[in-house]
C-alpha positions as CSV (number, residue, x, y, z in Angstrom):
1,X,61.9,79.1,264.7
2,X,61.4,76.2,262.3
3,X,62.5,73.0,263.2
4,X,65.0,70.8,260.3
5,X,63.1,68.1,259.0
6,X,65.3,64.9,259.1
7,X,65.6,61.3,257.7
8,X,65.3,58.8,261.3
9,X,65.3,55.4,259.3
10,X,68.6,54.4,260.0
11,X,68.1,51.4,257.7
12,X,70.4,51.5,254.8
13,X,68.4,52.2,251.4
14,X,70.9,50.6,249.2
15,X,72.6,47.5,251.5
16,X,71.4,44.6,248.5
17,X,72.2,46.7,245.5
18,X,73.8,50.2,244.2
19,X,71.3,52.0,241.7
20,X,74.7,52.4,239.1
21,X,77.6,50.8,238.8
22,X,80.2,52.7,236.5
23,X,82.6,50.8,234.8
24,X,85.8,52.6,233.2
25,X,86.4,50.5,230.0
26,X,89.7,52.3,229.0
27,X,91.9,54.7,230.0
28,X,92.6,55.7,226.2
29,X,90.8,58.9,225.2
30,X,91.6,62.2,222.5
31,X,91.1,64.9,225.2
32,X,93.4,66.0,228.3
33,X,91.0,67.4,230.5
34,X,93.1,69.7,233.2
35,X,90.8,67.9,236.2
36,X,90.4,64.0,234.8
37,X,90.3,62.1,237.1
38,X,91.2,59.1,235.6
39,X,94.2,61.1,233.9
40,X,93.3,59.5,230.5
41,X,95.9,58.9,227.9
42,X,95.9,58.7,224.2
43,X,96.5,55.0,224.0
44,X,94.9,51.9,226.1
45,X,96.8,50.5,229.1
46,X,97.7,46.8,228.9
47,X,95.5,44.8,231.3
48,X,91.9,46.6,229.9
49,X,89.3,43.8,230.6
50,X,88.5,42.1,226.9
51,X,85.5,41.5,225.4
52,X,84.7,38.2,227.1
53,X,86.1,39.7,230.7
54,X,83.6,42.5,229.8
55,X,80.9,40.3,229.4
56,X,81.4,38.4,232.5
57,X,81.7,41.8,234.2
58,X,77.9,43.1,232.4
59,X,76.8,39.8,233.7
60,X,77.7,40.2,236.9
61,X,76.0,43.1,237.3
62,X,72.8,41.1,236.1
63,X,73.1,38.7,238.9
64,X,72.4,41.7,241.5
65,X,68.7,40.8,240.5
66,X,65.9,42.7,238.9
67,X,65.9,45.4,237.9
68,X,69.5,45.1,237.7
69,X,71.5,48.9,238.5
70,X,72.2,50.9,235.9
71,X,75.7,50.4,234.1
72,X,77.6,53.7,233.0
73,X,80.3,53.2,230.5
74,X,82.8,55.6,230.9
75,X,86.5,56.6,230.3
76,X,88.7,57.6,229.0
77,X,86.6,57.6,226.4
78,X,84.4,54.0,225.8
79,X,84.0,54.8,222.1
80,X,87.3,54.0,221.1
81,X,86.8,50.5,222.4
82,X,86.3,48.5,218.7
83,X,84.0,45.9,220.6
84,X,82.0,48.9,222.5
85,X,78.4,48.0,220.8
86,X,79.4,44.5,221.3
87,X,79.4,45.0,224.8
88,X,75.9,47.3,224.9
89,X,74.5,44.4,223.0
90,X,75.6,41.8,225.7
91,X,74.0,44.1,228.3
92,X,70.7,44.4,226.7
93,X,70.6,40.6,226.4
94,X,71.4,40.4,230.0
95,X,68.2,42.6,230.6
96,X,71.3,45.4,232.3
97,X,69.6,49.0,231.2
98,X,73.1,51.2,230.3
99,X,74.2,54.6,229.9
100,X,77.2,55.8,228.2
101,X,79.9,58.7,229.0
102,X,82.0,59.3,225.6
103,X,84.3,61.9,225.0
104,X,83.0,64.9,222.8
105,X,85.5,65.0,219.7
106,X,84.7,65.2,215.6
107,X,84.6,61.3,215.2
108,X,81.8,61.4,218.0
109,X,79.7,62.0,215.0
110,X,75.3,61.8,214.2
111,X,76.2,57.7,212.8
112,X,77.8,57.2,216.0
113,X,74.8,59.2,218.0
114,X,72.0,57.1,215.8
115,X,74.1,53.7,216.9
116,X,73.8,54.7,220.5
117,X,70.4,55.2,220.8
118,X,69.7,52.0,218.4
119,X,72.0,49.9,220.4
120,X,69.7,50.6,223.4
121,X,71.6,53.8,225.3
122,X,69.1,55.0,227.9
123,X,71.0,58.7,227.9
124,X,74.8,59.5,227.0
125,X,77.0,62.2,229.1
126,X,78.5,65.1,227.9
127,X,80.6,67.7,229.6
128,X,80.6,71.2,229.3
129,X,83.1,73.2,231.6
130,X,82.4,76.6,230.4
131,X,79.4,78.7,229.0
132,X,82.0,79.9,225.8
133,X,84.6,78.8,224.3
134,X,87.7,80.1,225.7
135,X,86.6,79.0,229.4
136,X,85.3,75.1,228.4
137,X,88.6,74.4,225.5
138,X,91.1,76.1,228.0
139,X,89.9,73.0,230.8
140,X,89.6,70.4,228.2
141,X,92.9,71.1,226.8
142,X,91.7,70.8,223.1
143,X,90.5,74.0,221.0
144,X,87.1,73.3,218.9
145,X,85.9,71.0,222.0
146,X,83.2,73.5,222.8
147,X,81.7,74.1,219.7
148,X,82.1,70.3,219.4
149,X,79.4,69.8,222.4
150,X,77.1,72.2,221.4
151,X,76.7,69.8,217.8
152,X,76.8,66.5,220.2
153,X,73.8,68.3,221.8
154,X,72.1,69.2,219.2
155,X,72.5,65.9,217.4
156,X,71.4,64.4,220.5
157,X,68.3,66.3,221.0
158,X,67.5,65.8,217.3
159,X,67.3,62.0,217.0
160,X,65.4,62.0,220.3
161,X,68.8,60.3,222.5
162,X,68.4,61.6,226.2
163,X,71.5,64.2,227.0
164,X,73.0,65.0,230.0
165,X,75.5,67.6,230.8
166,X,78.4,67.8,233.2
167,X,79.9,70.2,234.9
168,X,83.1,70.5,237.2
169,X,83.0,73.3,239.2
170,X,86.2,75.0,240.0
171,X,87.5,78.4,240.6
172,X,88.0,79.2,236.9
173,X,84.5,78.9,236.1
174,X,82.6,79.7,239.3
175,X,81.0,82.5,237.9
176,X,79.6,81.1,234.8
177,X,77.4,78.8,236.7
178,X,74.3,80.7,235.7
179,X,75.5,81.2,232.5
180,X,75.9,77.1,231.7
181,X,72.5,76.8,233.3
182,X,71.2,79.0,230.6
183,X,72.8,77.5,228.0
184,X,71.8,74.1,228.2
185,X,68.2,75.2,229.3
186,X,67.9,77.4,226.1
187,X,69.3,73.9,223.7
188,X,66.7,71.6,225.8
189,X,68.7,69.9,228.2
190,X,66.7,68.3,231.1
191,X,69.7,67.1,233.4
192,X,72.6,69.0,234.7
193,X,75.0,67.0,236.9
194,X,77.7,69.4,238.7
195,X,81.0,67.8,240.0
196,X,82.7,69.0,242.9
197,X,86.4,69.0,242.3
198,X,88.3,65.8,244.4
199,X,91.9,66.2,244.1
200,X,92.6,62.6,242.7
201,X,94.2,62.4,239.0
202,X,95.3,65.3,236.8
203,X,92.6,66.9,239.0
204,X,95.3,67.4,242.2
205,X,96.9,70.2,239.9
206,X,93.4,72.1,239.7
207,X,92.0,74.9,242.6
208,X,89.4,73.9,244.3
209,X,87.0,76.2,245.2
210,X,86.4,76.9,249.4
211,X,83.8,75.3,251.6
212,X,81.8,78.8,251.6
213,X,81.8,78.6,248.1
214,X,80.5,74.8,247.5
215,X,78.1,76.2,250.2
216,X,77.0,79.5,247.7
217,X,76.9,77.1,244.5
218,X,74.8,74.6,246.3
219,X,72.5,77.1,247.2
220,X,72.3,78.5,243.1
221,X,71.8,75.0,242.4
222,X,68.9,74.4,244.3
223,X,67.7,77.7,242.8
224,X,68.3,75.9,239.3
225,X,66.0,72.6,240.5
226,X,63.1,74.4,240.8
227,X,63.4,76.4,237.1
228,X,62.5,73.2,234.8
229,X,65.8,71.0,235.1
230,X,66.4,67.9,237.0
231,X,69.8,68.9,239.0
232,X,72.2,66.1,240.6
233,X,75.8,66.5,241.8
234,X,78.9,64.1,242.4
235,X,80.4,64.4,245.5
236,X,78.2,67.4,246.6
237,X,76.1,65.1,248.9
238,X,75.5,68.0,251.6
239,X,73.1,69.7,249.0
240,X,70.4,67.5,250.4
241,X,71.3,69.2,253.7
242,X,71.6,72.4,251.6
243,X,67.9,71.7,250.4
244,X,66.8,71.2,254.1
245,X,67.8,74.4,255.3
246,X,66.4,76.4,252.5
247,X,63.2,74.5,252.9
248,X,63.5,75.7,256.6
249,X,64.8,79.0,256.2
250,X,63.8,80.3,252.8
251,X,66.5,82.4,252.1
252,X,70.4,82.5,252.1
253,X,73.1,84.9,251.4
254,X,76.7,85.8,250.5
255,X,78.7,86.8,247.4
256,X,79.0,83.4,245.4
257,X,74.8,82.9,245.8
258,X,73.9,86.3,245.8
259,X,75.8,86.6,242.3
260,X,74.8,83.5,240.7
261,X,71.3,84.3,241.8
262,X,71.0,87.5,240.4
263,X,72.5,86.6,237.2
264,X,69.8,83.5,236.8
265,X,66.9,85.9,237.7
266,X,68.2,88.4,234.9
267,X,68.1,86.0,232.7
268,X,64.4,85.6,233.2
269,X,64.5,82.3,235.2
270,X,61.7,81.9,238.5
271,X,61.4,78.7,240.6
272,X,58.0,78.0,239.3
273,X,58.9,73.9,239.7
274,X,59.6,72.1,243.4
275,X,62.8,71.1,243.3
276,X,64.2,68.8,241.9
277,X,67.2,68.0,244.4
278,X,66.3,64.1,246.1
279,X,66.0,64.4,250.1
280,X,67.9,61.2,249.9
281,X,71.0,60.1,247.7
282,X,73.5,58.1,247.0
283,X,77.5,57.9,247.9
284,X,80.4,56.1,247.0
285,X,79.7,52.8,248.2
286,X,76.0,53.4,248.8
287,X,74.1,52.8,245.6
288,X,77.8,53.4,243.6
289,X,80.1,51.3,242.9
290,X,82.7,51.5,240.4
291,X,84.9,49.2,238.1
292,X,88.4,50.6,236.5
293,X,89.9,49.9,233.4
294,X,91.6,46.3,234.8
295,X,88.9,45.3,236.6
296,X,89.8,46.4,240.0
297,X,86.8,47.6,242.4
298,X,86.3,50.5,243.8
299,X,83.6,52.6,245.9
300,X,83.3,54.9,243.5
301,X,85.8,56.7,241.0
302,X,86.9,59.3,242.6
303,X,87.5,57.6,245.7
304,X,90.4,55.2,244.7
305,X,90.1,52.6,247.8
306,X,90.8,48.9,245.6
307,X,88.1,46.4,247.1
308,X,88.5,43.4,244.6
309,X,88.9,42.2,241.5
310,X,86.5,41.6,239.2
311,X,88.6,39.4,237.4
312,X,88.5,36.9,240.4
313,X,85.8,37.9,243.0
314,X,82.1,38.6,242.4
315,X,81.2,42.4,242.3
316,X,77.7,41.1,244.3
317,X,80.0,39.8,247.1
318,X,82.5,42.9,247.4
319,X,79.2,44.9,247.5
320,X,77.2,43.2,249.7
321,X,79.6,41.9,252.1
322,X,82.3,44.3,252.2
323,X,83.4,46.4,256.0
324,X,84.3,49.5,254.2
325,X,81.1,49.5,252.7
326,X,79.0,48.6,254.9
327,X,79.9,51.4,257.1
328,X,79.2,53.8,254.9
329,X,76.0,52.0,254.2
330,X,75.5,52.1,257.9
331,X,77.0,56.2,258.5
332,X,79.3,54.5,260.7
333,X,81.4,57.8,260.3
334,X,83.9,59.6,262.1
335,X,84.7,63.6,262.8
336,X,82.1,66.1,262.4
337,X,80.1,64.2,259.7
338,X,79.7,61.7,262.4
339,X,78.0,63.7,264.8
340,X,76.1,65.8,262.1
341,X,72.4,65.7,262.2
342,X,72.1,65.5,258.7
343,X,74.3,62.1,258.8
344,X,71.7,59.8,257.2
345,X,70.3,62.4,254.2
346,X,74.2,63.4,253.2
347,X,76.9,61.3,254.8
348,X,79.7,63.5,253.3
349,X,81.8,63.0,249.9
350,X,83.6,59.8,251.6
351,X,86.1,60.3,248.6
352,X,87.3,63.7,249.6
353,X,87.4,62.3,253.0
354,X,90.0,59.5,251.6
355,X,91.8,62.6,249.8
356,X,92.1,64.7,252.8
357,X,93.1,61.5,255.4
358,X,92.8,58.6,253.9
359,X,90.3,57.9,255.9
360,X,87.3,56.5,253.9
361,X,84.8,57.6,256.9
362,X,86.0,60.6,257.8
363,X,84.9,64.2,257.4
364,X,84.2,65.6,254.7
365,X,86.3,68.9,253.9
366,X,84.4,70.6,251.7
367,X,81.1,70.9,254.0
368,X,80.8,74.5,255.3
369,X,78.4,73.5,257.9
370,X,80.8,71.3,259.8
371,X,83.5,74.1,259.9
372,X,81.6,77.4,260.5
373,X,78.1,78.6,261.8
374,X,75.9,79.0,259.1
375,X,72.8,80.1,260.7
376,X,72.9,84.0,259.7
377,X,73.6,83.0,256.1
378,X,70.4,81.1,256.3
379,X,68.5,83.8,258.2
380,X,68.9,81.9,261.7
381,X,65.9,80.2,260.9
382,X,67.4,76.6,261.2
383,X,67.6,74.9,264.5
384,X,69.7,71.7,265.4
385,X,67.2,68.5,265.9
């Protein structure tokens, strides 16, 4: 039997500075996206950091040092900020390298695409729910939406701006995983990011799908990394342990995977590629941190656990010095994810932990292998070291 390979450096990667820090510059946005999870509204919230608030926040963000993280600009939908290229301009100034999240809609135009990539965008984000129509403008609650993305992606891809594409997975669209994979291979995508529902926002009214079937999609995921596309998810951390096993095992098996699977090899695709799933990550409060609308801190956006202010406190500070933090930093974690072996590569969504006990360091709930044996899915050729 083959042994689990396993990270033992129990030094924290990320204890000086996250690789991205996210900042949600409005709430206001056109969509009403059944699983937002900052339940965006049509018009701004009073309290939205102004320009010069915004500008100490971009240069706060500098002072972590060089290379400074990433900053995301996200939503609601950034774009209908007036002073948004104001603000990309301050952070190229700053030397802060920035991506940007903006709602697909008509005014999301080519002008607006040639600004972003002129103003210094490193990639924007799009999401894509669905691999038609009827499935993607049925979850984003406004018709046209889909054939709306497919243009942003093109338009993209044409004036040579890097695209990304997200996907929430939930039980409406499980089985058009492979499907979206094709879709966005065939229109040259290189990164697919998959979300794993958290019940935090309008997102509380959508059905999750089970632990065995975050385990199944995990496994067509890492599938996916090896066919020619870099492949991330958001609070999916346990598909590094995912990748460990099948590295281990070589094989897996139920109805989700099995389905998926078949469908992606029908459609021509072989893993001809290693994968491209990291062996380590990130988590909320490890390498993520995230700033809302009013400046408020948080460990990441779906995990809604206020640490500061950035209004008042330095975002290096709450980082840095912060007990909540640190002990994710440090896997000081309770339950079943505490006594996992895989503790140090995954950790465990700490934001679904918060959602199921409000306990930032507790289990997470959506992990299969912390509620049921595994090993004859993976061929029982995974031992515990």
């Amino acid at each position: 039997m083959m042994q689990r390979t396993e990270h033992t450096n129990n030094a924290p990667r990320f204890a000086n500075k996250p690789v991205l820090v996210f900042w949600e510059t409005t709430k206001a946005c056109p969509l009403a996206c059944k699983h937002c999870r900052a339940s965006a509204i049509h018009d701004p919230l009073p309290g939205e950091l102004n320009t010069q608030e915004g500008y100490a926040l971009i240069d706060s963000v500098a002072g972590f040092g060089t290379p400074a993280p990433v900053l995301i600009l996200t939503g609601g939908d950034p774009m209908v900020r007036s002073d948004i290229f104001q603000l990309m301009g301050h952070a190229m100034d700053k030397g802060v390298k920035f991506a940007v999240s903006p709602a697909v809609s008509p005014s999301l135009d080519s002008e607006k695409l040639t600004r972003l990539r002129d103003a210094g965008a490193t990639s924007i984000s799009v999401s894509l729910d669905g691999a038609c129509s009827e499935t993607h403008d049925r979850i984003r609650n406004v018709a046209g939406t889909f054939d709306n993305t497919m243009r942003v992606i093109r338009e993209a891809n044409a004036i040579g701006l890097a695209i990304q594409v997200n996907t929430t997975v939930m039980k409406s669209n499980i089985r058009e995983m492979a499907s979206i994979f094709h879709l966005i291979k065939s229109m040259g995508v290189k990164t697919w990011e998959v979300f794993f529902l958290i019940k935090v926002g309008r997102g509380s009214e959508v059905e999750e799908i089970t632990p065995q079937e975050s385990e199944g999609v995990c496994n067509f995921l890492y599938d996916s990394s090896m066919c020619g596309m870099t492949v991330r998810t958001v609070e999916a951390p346990f598909i590094r342990r995912v990748a460990a096993m099948r590295r281990s095992a070589g094989m897996y098996h139920d109805d989700v995977y099995t389905g998926l699977r078949d469908e992606l090899s029908a459609l021509g695709y072989r893993a001809h590629w290693p994968s491209s799933i990291a062996s380590m990550g990130t988590l909320d409060g490890d390498g993520i941190l995230f700033v809302a609308h009013d400046g408020s801190i948080y460990p990441g956006g779906f995990l809604p656990l206020k640490l500061g202010d950035s209004r008042s406190g330095n975002i290096v500070e709450v980082y840095r010095e912060n007990e909540t933090l640190k002990g994710i930093r440090n896997r000081s974690i309770n339950g079943s994810c505490g006594a996992c072996v895989y503790k140090q590569t995954c950790g465990g969504s700490r934001a679904r932990s918060f959602a199921s006990s409000s306990d930032p360091l507790g289990s997470d709930t959506a992990c299969a292998y912390a509620y049921s044996d595994l090993h004859s899915l993976y061929g029982q050729q995974c031992d515990d070291k």
